[in-house]
N, C-alpha and C positions, 0 to 999 in steps of 0.2 A: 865369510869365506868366498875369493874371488878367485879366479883362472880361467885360462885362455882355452878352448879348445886345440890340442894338437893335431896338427893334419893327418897321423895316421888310425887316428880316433872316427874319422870319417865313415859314414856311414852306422856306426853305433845308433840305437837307441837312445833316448837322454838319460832315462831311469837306469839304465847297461852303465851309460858313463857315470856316472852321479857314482852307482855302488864300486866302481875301478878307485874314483876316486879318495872315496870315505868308504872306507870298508870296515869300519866301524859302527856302521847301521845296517840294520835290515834293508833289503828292498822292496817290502811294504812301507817301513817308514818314512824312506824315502820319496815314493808313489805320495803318500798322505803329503809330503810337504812340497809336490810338485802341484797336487791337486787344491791346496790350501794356499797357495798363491806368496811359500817361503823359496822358491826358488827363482828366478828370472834367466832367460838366454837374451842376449843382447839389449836388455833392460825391458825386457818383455816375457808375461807372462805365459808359458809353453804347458804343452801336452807331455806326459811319458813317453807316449811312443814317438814325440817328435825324433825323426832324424837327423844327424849332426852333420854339417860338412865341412868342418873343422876352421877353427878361424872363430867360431863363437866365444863371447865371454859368460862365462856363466858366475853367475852371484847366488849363492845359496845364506840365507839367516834361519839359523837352526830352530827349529819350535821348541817349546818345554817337549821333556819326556811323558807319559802317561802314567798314570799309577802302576807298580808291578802289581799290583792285587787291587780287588774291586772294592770301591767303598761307599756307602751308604749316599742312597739319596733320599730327600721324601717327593717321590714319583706315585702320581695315582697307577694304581691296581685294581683289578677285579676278582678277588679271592670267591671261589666256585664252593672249596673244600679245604680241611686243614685235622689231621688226626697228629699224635706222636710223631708220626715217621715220615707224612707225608704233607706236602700244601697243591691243594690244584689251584690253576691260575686260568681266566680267560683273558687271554692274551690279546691284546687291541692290534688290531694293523697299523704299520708304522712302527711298531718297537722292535727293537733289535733284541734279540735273546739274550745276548753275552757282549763281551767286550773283543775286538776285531780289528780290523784295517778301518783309518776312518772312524770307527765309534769306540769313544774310550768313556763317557758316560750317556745316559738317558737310559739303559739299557733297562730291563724286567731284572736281570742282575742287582744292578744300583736298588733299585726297588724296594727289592725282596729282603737285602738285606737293612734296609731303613726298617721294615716293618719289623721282619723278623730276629735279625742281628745276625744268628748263628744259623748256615747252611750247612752240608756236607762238603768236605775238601777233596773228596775222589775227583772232583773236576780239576782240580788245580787254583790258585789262586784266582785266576780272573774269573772261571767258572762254577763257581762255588752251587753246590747243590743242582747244575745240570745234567739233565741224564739222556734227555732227548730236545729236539729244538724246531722252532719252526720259523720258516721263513718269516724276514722282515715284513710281507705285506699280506700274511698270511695273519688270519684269526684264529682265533677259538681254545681248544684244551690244551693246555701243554702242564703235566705233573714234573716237580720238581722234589727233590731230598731234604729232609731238615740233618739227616745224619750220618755216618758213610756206613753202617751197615745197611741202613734201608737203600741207600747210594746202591752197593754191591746187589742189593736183592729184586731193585725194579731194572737193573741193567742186566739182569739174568734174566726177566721178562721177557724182555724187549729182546736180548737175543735169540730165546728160545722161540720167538716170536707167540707169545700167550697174550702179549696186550692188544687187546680190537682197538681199531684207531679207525673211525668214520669221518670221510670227512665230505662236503658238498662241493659241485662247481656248474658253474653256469660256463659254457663252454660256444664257441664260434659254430652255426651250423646245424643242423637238424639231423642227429642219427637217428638211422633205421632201425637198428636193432635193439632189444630191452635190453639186453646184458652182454658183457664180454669177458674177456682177458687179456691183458697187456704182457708178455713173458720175454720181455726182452732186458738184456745186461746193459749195466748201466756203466759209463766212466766220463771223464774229462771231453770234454771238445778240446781237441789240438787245434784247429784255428780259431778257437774263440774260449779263451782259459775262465772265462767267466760263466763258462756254460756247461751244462751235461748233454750229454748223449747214448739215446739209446741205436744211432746207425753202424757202429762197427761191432764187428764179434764178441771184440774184447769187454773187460768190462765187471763190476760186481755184479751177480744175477740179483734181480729185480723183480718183483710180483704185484701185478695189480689190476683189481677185480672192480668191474664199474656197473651199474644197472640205471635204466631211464627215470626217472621222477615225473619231470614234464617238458613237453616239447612245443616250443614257440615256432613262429614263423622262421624264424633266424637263427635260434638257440636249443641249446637244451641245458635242462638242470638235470645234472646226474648227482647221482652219492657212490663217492667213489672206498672201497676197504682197500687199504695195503698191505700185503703180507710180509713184506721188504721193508724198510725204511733208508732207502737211498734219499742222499742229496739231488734234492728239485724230482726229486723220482714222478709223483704225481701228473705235476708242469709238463716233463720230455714224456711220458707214456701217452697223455691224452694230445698233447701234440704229436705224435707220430701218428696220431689216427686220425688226422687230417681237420682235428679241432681243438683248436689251440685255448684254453680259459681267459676270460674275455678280461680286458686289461693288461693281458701277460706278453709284453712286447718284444720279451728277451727270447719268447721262443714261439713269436710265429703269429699272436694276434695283433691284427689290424689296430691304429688307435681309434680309442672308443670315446664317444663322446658319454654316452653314458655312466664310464667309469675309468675317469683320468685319473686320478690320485693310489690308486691299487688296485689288485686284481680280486678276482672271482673265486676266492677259494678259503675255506672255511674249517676246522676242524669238529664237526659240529660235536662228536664223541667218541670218549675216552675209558676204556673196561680194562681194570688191571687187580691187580692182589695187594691188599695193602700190608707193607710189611711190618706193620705194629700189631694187627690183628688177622693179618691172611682173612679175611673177609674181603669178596668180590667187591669193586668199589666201581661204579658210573658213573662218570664226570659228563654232564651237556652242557654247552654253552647257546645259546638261540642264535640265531643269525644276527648280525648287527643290524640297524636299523636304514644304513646305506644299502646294504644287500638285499633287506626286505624291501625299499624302494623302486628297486629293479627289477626285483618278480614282480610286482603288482603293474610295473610302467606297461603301457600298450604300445609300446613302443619294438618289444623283443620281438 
């Protein structure tokens, strides 16, 4: 597909004009085939947010679709737990939860159903058996559903907020104090849609209770509980407090030489009700062995 930029198109966005034109795709899908190098402006490959000043020619070749529903891979996993109802997983950093913008397999999804086959569909097709999620660069516990009533029963958990969820972080900066609280609402960043924020009023309310472990010359390792489970909630609370978790660049920490490839934070455990036997269930994952490198370095 080829076309000219129109002069009164000037000024657009390229992803703005791209969904004018084929409005027949999303504007993610589109973003994926600008970022994938299926689109070109003047035989040159462009940014999304490039601006148009009309007069460009744009070439778009369309990529395959992705699967409507998730399909098995054989992907290593770290199986923690697995009863009737439930599978706990220690989730590696670098794996994507689900299927998304950009990732349409490698995911703990893919995974899960190689191993397992049959998840709970309360999530939807691409979702199958998620009930909670954890950042890409984030580690540790994450439970998943084998069926949709256990589906419906750990998501009744998790709203009523009954599931303890600990998790660790090595963080920019030396706090003073042993403990705190974070009680601010969380929502979108308007100038930066790929972010949260906890600076305006508005917002879902948000909960989050942190205490010292150990404190370095430059850092501190907290464990941080959340009573909330906002998106990046963790990330925006210990950054508002003027220390941002070490690797975490999208909101605030310095690049780190001691941890380029992902950030500082860890799920280390997981207390919920299993719903095949309402028996208390603790899921730990250990620190990975990148993580433990960095507490022991003399470096911090």
């Amino acid at each position: 597909m080829e076309w000219f930029v129109a002069p009164e198109a000037a000024g657009q966005r390229l992803d703005h004009h791209l969904q004018t034109q084929m409005p027949a795709y999303s504007r993610s899908r589109l973003q994926d085939w600008v970022r994938d190098g299926h689109v070109t402006v003047n035989a040159k490959q462009a940014k999304s947010s490039m601006l148009l000043k009309g007069g460009e020619q744009i070439h778009v070749t369309p990529a395959n679709l992705p699967p409507l529903r998730a399909v098995a891979e054989d992907l290593p996993i770290n199986v923690l737990y697995e009863d009737a109802s439930v599978i706990g997983i220690n989730k590696r950093a670098g794996m994507v939860v689900h299927a998304g913008a950009g990732n349409h397999s490698g995911t703990l999804v893919n995974a899960l159903l190689h191993r397992f086959e049959t998840l709970s569909s309360e999530g939807g097709d691409l979702r199958p058996g998620i009930v909670h999620r954890l950042d890409k660069e984030t580690s540790g516990v994450l439970v998943v559903a084998r069926t949709d009533a256990a589906h419906r029963h750990l998501a009744e958990q998790f709203q009523s907020r009954t599931v303890e969820k600990i998790y660790l972080a090595l963080v920019h900066g030396v706090i003073g104090a042993d403990t705190g609280t974070v009680d601010k609402p969380i929502t979108r960043d308007p100038s930066r849609r790929t972010r949260m924020t906890c600076k305006l009023e508005t917002g879902r309310h948000a909960l989050t209770f942190w205490k010292v472990l150990r404190r370095f010359a430059k850092h501190t390792l907290v464990e941080v509980k959340i009573g909330t489970g906002r998106t990046h909630q963790i990330r925006v609370h210990l950054s508002s407090l003027g220390h941002p978790i070490v690797g975490d660049l999208l909101y605030g920490a310095p690049v780190s030489k001691i941890l380029p490839t992902r950030f500082f934070l860890h799920a280390a455990r997981l207390t919920f009700r299993s719903p095949a036997s309402e028996a208390l269930v603790t899921l730990e994952a250990p620190l990975p062995p990148e993580l433990i490198a960095i507490i022991d370095a003399e470096q911090l």
